[in-house]
C-alpha positions in Angstrom: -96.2 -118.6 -188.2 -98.8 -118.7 -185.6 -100.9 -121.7 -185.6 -105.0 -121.2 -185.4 -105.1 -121.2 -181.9 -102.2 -118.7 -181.3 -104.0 -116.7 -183.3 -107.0 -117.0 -181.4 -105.6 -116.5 -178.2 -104.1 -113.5 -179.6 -107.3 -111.7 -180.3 -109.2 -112.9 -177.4 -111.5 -114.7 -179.2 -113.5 -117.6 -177.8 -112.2 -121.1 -178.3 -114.1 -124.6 -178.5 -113.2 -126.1 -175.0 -113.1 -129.8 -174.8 -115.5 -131.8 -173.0 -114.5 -132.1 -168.9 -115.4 -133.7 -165.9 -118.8 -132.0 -164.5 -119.1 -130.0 -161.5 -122.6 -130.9 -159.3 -125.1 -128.1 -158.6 -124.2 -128.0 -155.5 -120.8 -127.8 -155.5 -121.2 -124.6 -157.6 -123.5 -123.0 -155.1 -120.4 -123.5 -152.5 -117.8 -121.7 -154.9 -120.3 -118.7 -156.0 -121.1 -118.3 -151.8 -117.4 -118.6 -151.0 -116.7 -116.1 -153.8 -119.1 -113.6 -152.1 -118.0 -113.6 -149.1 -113.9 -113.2 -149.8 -115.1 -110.2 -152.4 -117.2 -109.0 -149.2 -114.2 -109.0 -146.8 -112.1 -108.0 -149.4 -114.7 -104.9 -150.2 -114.1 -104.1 -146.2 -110.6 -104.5 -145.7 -110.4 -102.1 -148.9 -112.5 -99.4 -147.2 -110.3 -99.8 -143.9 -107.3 -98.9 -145.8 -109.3 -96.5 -147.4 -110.4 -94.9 -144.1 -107.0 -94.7 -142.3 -105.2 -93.3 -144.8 -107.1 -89.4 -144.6 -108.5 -89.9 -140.9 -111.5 -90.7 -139.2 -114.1 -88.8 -140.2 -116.2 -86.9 -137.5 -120.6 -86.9 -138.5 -120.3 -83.0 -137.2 -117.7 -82.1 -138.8 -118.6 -78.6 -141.3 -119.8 -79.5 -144.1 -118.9 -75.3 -145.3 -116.2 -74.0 -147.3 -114.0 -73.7 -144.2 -110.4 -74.8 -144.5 -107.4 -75.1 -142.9 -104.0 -75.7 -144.3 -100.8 -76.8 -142.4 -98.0 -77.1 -144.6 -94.4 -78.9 -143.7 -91.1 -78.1 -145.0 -88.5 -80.6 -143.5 -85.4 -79.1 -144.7 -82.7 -80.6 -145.6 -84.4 -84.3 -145.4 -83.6 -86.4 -148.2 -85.4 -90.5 -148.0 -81.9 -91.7 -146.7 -83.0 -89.4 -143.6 -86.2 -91.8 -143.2 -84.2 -94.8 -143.5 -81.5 -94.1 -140.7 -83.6 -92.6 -138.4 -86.4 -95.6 -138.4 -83.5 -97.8 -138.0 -82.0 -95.8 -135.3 -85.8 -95.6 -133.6 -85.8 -99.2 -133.6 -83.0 -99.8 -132.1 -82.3 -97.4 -129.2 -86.4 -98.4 -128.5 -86.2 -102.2 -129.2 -89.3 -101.9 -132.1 -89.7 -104.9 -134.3 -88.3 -103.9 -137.9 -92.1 -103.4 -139.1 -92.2 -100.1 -136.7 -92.5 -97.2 -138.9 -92.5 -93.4 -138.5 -96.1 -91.5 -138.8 -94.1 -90.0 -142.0 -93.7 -93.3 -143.8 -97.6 -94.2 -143.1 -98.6 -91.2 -145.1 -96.1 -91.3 -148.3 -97.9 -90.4 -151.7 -95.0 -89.5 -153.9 -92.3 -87.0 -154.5 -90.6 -83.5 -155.6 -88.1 -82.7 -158.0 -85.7 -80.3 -156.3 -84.0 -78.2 -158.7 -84.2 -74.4 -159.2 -84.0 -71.7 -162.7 -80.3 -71.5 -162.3 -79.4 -74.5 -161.0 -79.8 -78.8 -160.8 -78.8 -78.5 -156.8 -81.3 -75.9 -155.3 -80.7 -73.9 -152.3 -83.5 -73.2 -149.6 -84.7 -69.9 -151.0 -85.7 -70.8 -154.4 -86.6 -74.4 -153.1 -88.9 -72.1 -150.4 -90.4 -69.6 -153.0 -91.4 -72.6 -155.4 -93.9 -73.3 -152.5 -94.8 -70.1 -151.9 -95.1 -68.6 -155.3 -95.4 -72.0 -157.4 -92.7 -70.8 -159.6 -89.2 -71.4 -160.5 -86.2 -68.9 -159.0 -83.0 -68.7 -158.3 -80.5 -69.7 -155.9 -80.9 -67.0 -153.1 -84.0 -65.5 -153.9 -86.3 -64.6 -151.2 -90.4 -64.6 -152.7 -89.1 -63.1 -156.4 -88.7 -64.8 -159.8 -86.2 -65.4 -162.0 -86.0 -61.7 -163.2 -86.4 -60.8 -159.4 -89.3 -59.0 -159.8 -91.8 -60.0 -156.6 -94.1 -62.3 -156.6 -97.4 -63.1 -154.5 -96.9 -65.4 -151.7 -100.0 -68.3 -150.8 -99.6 -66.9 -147.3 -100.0 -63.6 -148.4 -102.7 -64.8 -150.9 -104.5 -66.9 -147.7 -104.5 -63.5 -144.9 -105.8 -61.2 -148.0 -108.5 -63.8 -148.7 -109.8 -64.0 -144.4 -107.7 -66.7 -143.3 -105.0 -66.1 -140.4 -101.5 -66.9 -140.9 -98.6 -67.8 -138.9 -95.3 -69.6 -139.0 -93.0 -72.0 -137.2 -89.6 -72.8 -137.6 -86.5 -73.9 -135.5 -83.9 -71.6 -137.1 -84.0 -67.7 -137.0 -87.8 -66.4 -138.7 -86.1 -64.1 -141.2 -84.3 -67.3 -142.5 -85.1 -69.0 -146.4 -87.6 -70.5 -145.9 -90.3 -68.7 -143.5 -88.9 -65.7 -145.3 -89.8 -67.1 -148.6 -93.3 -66.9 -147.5 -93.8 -63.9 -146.0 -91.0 -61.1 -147.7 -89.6 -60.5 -150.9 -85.8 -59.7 -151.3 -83.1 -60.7 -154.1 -80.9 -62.1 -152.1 -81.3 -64.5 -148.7 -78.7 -62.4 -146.5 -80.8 -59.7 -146.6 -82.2 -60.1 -143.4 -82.7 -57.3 -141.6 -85.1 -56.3 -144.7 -86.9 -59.7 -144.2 -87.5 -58.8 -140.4 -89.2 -55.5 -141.9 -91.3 -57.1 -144.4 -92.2 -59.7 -141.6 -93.9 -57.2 -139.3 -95.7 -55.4 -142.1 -93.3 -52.9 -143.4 -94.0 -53.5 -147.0 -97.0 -52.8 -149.4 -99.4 -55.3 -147.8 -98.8 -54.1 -144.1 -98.6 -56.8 -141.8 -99.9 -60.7 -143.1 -98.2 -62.7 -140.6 -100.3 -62.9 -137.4 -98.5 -65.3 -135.9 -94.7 -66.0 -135.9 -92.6 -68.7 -133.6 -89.1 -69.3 -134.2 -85.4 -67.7 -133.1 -83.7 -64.9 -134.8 -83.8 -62.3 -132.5 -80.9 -61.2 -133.6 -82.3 -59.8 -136.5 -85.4 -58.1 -134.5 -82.5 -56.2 -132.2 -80.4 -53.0 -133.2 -76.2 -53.6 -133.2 -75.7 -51.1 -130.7 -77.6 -54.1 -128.3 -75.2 -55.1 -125.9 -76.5 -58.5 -125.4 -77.8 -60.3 -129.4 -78.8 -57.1 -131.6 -77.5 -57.4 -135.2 -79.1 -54.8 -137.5 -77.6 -51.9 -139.0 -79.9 -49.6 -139.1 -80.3 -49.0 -134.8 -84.2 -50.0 -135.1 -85.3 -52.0 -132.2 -88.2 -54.0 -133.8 -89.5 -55.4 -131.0 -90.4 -52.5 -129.0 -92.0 -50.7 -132.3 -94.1 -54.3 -132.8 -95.5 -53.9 -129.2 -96.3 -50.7 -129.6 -98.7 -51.9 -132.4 -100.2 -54.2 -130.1 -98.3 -57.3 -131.0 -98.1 -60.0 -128.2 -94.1 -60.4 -127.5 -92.8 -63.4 -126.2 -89.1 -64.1 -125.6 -87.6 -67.2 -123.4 -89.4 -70.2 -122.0 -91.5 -68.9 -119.2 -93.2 -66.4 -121.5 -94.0 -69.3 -123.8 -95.7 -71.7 -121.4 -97.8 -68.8 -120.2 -99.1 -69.0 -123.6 -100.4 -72.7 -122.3 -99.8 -74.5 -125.5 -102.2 -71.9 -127.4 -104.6 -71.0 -125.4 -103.9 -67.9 -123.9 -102.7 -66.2 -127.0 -103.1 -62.8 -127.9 -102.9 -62.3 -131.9 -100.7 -61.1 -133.6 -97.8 -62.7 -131.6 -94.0 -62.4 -132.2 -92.4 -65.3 -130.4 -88.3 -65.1 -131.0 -86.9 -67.8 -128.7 -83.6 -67.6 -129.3 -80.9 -65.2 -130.4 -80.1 -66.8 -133.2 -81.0 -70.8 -134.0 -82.7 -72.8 -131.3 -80.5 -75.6 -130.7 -80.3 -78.9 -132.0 -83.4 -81.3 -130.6 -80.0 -83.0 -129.3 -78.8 -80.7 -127.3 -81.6 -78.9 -126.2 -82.6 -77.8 -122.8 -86.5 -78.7 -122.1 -86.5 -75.9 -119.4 -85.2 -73.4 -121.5 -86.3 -74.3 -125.3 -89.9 -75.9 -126.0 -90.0 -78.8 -128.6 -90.9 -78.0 -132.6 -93.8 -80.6 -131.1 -94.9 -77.8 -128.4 -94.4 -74.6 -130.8 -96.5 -76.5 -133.5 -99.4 -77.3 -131.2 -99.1 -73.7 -129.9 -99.5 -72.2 -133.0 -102.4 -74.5 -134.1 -104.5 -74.3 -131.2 -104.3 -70.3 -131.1 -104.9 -70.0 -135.1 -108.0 -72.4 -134.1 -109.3 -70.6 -131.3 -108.6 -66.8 -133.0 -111.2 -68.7 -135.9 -113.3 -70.2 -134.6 -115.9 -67.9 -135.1 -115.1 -67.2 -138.7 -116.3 -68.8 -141.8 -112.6 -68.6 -143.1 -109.7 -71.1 -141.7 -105.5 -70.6 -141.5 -102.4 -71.8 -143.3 -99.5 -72.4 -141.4 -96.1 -73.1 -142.6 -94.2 -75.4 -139.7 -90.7 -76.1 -141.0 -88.2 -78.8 -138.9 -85.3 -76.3 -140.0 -82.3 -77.6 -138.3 -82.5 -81.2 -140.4 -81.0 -79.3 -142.5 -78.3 -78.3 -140.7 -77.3 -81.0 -138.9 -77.0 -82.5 -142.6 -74.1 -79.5 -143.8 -72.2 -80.6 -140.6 -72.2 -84.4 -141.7 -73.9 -84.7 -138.0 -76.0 -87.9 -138.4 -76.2 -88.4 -134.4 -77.9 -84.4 -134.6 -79.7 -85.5 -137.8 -82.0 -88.6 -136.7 -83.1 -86.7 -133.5 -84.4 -83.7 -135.6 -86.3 -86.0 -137.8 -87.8 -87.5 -134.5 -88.6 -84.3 -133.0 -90.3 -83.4 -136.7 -92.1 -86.7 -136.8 -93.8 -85.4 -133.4 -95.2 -82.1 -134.5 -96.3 -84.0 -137.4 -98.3 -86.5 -135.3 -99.2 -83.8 -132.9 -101.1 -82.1 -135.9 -102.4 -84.9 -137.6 -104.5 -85.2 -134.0 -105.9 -82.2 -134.4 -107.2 -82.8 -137.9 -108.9 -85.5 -136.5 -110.5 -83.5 -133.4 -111.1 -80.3 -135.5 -114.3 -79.9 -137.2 -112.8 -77.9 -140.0 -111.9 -79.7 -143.0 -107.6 -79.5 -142.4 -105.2 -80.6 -144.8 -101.9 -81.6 -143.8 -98.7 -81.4 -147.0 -95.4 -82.2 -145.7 -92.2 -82.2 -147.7 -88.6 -81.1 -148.4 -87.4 -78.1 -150.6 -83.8 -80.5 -150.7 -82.0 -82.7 -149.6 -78.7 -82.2 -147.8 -75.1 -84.1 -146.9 -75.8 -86.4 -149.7 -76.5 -89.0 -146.9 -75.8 -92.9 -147.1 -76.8 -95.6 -145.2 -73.7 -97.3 -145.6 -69.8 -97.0 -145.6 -66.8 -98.2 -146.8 -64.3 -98.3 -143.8 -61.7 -100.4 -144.6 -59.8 -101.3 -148.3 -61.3 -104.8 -148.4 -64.4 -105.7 -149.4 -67.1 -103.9 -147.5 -69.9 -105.8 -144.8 -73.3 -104.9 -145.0 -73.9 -103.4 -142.0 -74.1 -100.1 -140.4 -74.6 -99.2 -136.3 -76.9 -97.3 -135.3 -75.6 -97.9 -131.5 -72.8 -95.4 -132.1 -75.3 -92.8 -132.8 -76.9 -94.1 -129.7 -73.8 -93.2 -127.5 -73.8 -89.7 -128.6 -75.5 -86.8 -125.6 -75.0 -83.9 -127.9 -74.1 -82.9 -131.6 -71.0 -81.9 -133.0 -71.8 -78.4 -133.0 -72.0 -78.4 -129.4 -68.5 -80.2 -128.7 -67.1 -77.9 -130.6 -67.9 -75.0 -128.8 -67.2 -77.0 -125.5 -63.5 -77.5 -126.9 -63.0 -73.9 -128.5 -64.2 -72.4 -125.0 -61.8 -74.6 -122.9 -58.5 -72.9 -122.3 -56.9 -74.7 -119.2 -53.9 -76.4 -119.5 -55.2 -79.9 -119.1 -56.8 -80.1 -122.5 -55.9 -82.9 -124.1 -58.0 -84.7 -120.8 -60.5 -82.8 -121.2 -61.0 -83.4 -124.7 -60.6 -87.2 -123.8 -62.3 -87.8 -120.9 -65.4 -84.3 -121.1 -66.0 -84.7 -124.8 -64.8 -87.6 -126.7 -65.6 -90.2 -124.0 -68.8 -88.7 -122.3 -70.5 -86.2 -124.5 -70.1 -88.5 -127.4 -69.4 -91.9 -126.5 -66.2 -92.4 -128.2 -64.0 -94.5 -126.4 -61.3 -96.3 -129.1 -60.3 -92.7 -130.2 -56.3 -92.2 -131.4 -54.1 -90.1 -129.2 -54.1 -88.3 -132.8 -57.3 -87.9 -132.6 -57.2 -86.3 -129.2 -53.9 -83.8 -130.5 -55.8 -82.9 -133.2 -59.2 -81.9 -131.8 -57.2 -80.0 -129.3 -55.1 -77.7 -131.5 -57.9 -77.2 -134.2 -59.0 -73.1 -133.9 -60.8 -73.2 -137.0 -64.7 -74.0 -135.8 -65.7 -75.9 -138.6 -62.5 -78.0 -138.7 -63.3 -78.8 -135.7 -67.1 -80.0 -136.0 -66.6 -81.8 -139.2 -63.6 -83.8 -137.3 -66.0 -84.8 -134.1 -69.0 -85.9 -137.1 -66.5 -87.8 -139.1 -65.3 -89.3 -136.2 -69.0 -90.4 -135.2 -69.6 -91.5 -139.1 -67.3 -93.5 -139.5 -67.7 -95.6 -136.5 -71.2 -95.6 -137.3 -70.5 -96.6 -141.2 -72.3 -93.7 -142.6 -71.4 -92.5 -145.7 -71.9 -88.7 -146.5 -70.6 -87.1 -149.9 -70.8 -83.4 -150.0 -71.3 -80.5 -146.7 -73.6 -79.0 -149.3 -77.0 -79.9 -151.0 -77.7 -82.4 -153.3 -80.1 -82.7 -156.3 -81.9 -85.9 -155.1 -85.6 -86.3 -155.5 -87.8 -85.6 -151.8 -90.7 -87.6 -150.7 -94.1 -86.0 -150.3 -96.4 -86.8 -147.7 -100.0 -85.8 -146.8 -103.0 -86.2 -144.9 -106.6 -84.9 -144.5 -109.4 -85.2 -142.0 -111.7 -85.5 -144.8 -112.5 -88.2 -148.0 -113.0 -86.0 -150.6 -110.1 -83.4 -149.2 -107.8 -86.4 -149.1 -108.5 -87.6 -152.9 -108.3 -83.8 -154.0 -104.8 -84.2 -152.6 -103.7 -87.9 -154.0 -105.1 -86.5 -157.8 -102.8 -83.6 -157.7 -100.0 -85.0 -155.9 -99.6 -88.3 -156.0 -96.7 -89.7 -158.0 -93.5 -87.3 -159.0 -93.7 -83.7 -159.3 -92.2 -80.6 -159.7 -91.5 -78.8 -156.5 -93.4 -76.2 -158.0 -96.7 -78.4 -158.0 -96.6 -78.4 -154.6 -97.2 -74.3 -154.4 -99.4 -74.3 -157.0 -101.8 -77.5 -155.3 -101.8 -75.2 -152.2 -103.3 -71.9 -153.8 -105.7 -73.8 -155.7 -107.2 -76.1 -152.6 -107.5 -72.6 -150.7 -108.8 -70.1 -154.0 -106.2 -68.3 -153.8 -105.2 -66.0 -156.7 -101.7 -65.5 -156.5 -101.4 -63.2 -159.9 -103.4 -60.7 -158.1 -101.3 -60.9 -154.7 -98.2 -59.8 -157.5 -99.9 -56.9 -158.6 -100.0 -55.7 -155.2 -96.4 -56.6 -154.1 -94.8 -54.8 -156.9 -93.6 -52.1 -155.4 -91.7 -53.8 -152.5 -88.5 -52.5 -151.8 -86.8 -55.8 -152.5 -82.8 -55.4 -154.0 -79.4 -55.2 -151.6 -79.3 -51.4 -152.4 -80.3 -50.6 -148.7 -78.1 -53.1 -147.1 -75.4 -51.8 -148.9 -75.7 -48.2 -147.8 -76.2 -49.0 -144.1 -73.2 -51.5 -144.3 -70.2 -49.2 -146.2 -69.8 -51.8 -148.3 -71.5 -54.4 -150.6 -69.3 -57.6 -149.7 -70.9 -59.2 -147.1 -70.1 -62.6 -145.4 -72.7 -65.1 -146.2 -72.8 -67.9 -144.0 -75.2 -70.1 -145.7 -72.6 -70.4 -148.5 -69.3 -69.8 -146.2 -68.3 -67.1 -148.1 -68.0 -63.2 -149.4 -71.1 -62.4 -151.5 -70.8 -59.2 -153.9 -74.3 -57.6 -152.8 -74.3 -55.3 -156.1 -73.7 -58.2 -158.3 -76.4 -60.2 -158.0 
């Protein structure tokens, strides 16, 4: 039993106190000023934290309705990614171990991943849970569960004034730029995506401006040179006509200078297919996600500057994802580098815009089921992993590969020592196993998940599936304004459903997405088409390495 003053102390009630030493007047006039003071600096140093977290503030700054909305899908990047590359960073750039990304200064909680049909989503449904706020399936392109269409926010956003535009390192018509601005039941539909993206769909055209690869998909098969659709349409020249603004290699794009010599609506398709890892990428002939993403913002800027109505953009650092199916962690850390750029690189123009801008960055999924750590021998493992063996790599896997597929002399196996393992990748205690192997390989894959196994397990990093996983994703935000950046932590701080994250978006721009579903209806969305054009309705998917049955979804 609790004795009387348990039982006091239990119910906060006041007790007798005993009689004590006394404290002077004056000596109480020193703690009551010291007080004040260390609740002042305290009051400061709160504010100052308070302050950097959503930007500086600017005493011009609009004080209409205005907005602008850049939103950041980092594909693929699970918070193993953040961990390997700030270690990486660190170490190739001799940072103190308090360095941090500009992502991990701006973390305010995270996403649940999975889809309607499934615990481990793919890109589409993880993509049209942003864009539509709603649950779908594996595979489906800006439709629900029952695969009927529904209304996009950048659809929503360019019927409601605002310009549009998207950004992406893979090919446009791919998940998840596609999510956003088409509406087909299946991913591989991509030649229907490339319609839908330059207006051939109820709506007509929402997408004023679009940078990315893929021209592949833009370009009929009869093309000699990268032309892959069935149907023997040549988008690009029926876009031009139209008066789009066409741009095509690197020249073209610096004549855009960065933005400001755009002509809107612009169709910018750098590369056949992907642009190349950050890796392996040539400067002279590929411009940076950084370079593409101040591009974009700066024309969408300009183009409204004059308007009482902002933009949303979508910029997506694609190929994180792709570098995390190959098992590639050496391809990996410099994609979340060159993604940490374009995210600083528009964070500064939130703070020099005078438009309230909102900046949302996250992952649909993560991918590889990457670990910072690996068991390499049977005894009991060290605690380390070394991030200089990433270092020593010049170029991914996927490139090696294709160096060692294309070489057909009769000096292979040197070449495969000296060219590839030793210089491209910085292998230099390889087997003469090794070296057999890589050389007799046909199989492209094979030979790409050899090189990256090769890399990761010198490097002690531990991956557990070539596929997604159903791990949670960080969220990150900032905005250029107070109240903008509370509206933000009350909605999205903490965990949420992916789906939060769409529905956040629409309501910060008043958007009315039910409406936008009305009106998309009647888009021509199922495999029917593709299947008539193609004679048959298996198809080779190579997001899923496999024969999809088009009339069975």
């Amino acid at each position: 039993m609790a004795t009387g003053e348990d039982t006091t102390l239990l119910h906060n009630s006041r007790v007798k106190k005993q009689a004590g030493p006394t404290v002077s007047r004056g000596k109480k006039k020193a703690v009551v000023v010291t007080s004040l003071i260390v609740i002042a600096v305290l009051t400061l140093f709160i504010h100052w934290i308070d302050q950097s977290a959503y930007g500086p503030g600017k005493s011009h700054r609009s004080s209409s309705n205005k907005k602008n909305l850049i939103f950041f899908v980092t594909d693929g990047m699970g918070p193993a990614s953040l961990s390997l590359t700030r270690s990486f960073r660190q170490y190739v750039d001799g940072l103190p171990i308090n360095d941090t990304l500009q992502l991990d200064r701006h973390l305010i909680g995270s996403s649940r991943t999975r889809s309607s049909d499934s615990l481990v989503t793919d890109s589409a449904a993880g993509a049209t849970a942003f864009s539509c706020g709603l649950k779908s399936y594996n595979g489906a392109i800006g439709v629900d569960q029952f695969k009927s269409p529904c209304g996009t926010i950048l659809e929503a956003a360019k019927l409601e004034g605002l310009l549009t535009g998207l950004v992406v390192t893979t090919r446009i018509t791919d998940a998840t730029p596609a999510s956003f601005s088409a509406h087909a039941d299946y991913r591989i539909q991509e030649d229907l995506i490339a319609l839908h993206q330059i207006g051939e769909y109820p709506l007509g055209p929402v997408v004023d401006l679009i940078i990315g690869g893929g021209r592949t998909h833009f370009y009929p098969k009869s093309d000699p040179g990268f032309g892959s659709r069935t149907d023997g349409r040549n988008l690009i020249k029926e876009v031009q006509k139209r008066g789009w603004q066409y741009v095509s290699d690197r020249a073209e794009f610096d004549a855009l200078q960065l933005g400001k010599n755009v002509s809107l609506p612009l169709l910018a398709l750098l590369a056949d297919n992907d642009i190349p890892f950050d890796l392996d990428r040539d400067e002279k002939v590929y411009p940076s996600l950084e370079e593409q993403t101040m591009t974009a913002l700066t024309a969408l800027s300009e183009a409204t500057r004059d308007s009482d109505k902002g933009f949303f953009l979508l910029v997506e650092g694609s190929r994180i994802d792709h570098a995390g199916h190959q098992n590639d962690p050496s391809a990996q850390v410099r994609e979340v580098l060159a993604f940490d750029k374009a995210f600083a690189a528009a964070m500064e123009f939130a703070d020099n815009s005078d438009v309230e801008t909102i900046l949302i960055s996250t992952s649909d999924h993560e991918t590889g089921g990457l670990v910072t750590a690996r068991q390499v021998t049977k005894e009991y493992p060290d605690y380390l992993w070394k991030p200089e063996v990433l270092g020593n790599s010049s170029y991914s896997g996927e490139y090696a590969k294709r160096k060692i597929l294309n070489y057909h002399a009769d000096d292979k196996l040197d070449f495969v020592r000296h060219e590839v393992l030793e210089r491209d990748l910085g292998i230099t205690d390889y087997t003469e196993e090794d070296v057999a192997e890589l050389a007799s390989l046909k199989d492209s894959e094979a030979i790409q998940y050899k090189i990256n196994d090769m890399i990761s397990f010198r490097a002690q990093i531990g991956w557990t599936t070539h596929g997604h996983s159903a791990v949670d994703v960080n969220i990150y935000a900032y905005a250029n304004e107070k109240n903008a950046w509370y509206d933000i932590l009350d909605h999205l701080q903490g965990n949420h459903e992916n789906t939060e994250i769409g529905q956040y978006m629409a309501k910060y721009l008043g958007l009315d997405l039910g409406s936008v579903t009305e009106k998309v209806n009647k888009t021509k969305h199922s495999p029917d088409m593709a299947v008539k054009e193609l004679g048959t309705s298996e198809v080779y998917d190579e997001n899923y390495h496999k024969l999809i049955d088009l009339q069975g979804l």
